[in-house]
Backbone as numpy.savetxt, mean C-alpha at the origin, in Angstrom:
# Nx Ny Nz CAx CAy CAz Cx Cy Cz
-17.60 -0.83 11.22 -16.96 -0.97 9.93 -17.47 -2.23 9.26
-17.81 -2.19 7.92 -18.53 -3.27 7.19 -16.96 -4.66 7.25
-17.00 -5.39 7.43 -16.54 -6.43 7.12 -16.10 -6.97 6.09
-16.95 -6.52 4.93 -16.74 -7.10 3.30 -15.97 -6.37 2.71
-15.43 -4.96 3.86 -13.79 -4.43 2.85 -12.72 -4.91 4.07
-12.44 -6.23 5.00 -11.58 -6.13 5.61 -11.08 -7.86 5.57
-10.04 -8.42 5.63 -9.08 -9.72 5.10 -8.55 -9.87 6.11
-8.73 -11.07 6.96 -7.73 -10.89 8.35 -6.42 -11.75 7.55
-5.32 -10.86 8.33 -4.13 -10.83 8.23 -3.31 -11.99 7.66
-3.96 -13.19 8.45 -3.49 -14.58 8.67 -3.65 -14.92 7.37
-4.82 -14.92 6.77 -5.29 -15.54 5.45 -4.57 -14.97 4.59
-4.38 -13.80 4.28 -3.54 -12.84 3.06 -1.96 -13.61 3.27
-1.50 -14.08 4.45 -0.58 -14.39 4.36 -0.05 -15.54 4.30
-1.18 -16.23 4.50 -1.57 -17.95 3.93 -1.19 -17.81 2.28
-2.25 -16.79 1.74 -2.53 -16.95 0.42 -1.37 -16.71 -0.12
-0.67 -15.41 0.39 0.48 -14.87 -0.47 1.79 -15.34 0.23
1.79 -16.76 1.16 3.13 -17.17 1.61 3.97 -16.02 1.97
3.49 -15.11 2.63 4.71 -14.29 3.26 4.44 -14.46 4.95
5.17 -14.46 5.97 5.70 -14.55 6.96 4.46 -13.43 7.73
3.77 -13.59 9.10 3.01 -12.76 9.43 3.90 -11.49 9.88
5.21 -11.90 10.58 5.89 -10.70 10.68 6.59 -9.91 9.91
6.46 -10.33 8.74 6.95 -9.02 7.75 5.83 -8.02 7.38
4.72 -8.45 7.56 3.55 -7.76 7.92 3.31 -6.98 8.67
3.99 -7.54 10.39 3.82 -6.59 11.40 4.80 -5.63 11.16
5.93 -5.83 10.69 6.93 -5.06 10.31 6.58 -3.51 9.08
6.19 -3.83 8.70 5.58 -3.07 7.44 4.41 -2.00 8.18
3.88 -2.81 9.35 2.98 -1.52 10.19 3.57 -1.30 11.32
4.98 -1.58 11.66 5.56 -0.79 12.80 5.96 0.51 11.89
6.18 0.70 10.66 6.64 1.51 10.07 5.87 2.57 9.55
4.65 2.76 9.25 3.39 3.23 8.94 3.12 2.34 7.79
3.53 1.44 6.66 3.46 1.33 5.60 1.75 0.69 5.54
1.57 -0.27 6.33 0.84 -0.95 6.39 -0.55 -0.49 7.39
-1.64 -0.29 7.39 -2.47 -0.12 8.07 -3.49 -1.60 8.38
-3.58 -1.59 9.64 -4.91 -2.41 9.85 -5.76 -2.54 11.06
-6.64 -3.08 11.38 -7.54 -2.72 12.44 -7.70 -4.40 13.18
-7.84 -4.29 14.60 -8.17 -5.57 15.28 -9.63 -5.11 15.61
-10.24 -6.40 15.04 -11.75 -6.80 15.79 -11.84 -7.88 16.92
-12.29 -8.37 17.71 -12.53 -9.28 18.55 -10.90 -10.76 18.76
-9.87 -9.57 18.20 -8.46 -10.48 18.72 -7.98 -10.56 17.51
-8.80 -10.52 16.39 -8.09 -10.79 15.11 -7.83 -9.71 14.20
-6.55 -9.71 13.65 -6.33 -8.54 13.06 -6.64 -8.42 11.67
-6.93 -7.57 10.97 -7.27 -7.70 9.35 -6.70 -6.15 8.87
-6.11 -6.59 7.58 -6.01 -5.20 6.56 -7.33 -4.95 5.79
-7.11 -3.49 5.62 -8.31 -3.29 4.97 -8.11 -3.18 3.27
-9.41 -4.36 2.52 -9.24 -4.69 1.29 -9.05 -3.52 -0.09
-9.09 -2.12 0.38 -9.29 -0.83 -0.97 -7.74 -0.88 -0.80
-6.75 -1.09 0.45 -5.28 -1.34 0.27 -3.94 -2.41 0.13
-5.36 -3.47 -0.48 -4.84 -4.73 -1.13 -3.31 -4.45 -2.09
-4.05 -3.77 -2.86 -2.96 -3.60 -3.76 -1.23 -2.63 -3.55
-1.16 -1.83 -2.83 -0.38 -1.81 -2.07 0.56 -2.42 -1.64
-0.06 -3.40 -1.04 0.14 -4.57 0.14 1.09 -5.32 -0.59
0.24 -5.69 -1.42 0.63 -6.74 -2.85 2.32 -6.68 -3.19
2.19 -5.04 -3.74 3.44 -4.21 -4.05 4.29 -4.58 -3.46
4.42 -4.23 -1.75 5.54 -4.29 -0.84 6.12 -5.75 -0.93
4.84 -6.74 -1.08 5.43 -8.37 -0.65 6.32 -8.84 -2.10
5.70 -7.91 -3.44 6.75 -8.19 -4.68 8.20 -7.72 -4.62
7.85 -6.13 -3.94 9.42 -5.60 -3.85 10.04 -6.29 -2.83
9.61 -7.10 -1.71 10.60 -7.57 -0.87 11.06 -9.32 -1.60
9.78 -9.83 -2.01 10.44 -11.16 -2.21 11.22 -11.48 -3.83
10.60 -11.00 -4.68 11.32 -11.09 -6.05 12.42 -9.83 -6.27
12.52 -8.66 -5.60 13.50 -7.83 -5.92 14.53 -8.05 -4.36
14.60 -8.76 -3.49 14.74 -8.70 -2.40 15.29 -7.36 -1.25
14.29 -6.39 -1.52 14.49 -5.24 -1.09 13.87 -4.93 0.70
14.75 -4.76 1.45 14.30 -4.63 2.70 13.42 -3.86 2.96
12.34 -3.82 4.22 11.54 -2.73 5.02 11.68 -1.80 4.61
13.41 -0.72 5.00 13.82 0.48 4.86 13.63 1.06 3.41
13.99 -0.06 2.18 13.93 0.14 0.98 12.49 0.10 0.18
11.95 -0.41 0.56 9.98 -0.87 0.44 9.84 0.93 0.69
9.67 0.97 2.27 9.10 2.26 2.85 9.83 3.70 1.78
11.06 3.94 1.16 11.91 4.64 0.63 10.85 4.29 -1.16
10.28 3.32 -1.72 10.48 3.07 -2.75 8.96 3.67 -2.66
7.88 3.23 -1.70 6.52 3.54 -1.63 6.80 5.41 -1.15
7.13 5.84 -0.59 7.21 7.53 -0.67 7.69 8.27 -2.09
8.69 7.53 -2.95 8.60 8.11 -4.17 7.34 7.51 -5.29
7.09 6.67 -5.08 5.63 6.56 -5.84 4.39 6.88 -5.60
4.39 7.83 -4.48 3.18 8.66 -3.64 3.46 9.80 -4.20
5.06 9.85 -4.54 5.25 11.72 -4.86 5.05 11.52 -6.30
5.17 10.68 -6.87 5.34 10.62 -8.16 4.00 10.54 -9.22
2.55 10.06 -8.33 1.34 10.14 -8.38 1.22 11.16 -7.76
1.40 11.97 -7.12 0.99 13.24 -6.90 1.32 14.32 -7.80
2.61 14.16 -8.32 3.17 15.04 -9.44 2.34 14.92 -10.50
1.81 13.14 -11.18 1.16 13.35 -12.13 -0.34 14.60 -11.94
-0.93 13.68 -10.89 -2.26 14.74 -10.77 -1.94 16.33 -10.65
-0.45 16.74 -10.46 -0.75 18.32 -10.56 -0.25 18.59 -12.02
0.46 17.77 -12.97 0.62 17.68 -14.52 -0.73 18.35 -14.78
-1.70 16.94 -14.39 -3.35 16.97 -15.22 -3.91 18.35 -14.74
-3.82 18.47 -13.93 -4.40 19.94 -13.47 -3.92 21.06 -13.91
-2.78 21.49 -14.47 -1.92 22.27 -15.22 -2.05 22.18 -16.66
-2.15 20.48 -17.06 -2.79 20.55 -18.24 -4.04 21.44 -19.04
-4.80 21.03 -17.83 -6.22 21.40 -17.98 -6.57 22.43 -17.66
-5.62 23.00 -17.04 -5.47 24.95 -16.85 -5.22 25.71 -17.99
-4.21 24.98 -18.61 -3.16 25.26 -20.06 -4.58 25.32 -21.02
-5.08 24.12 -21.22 -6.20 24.22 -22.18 -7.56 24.85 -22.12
-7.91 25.39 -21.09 -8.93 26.64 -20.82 -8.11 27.82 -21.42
-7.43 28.10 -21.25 -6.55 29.53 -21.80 -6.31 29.54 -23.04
-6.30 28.32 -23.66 -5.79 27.94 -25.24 -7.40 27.84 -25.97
-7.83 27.70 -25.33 -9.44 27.23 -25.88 -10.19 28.41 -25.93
């Protein structure tokens, strides 16, 4: 795996002052994915933003694990709904066209 999409753990949580175990917490749960290389663990950088998400909803909305994991499954369904909108859209307008 290339290196230049992966952030070890420690540093993201340097940068973004959150606690390493609310981190580990977030991938006992599935929320969080990441991979160990040679002892050190890193998330991978295309799910930065994500990441980002969970550490806003827990520290400025102060919403727990359970509520993070509950809040990220309706915004998976809710981007999924859009893309079958667009696809329905765009069904709608072949027939109209």
């Amino acid at each position: 795996m290339e290196t230049d999409q992966l952030i070890a753990t420690e540093r993201f949580c340097t940068y973004y002052n959150v606690n390493f175990s609310f981190v580990e917490s977030l991938q006992e749960i599935g929320l969080v994915d990441s991979i160990t290389i040679e002892e050190t663990q890193y998330l991978r950088v295309p799910h930065l933003n994500e990441i980002e998400r969970m550490v806003r909803l827990h520290d400025e909305l102060d919403i727990n694990r359970e509520g993070i994991e509950a809040v990220h499954i309706l915004l998976h369904r809710i981007n999924e709904m859009k893309n079958e909108i667009q696809v329905l859209k765009n069904r709608l307008r072949f027939y109209e066209g």
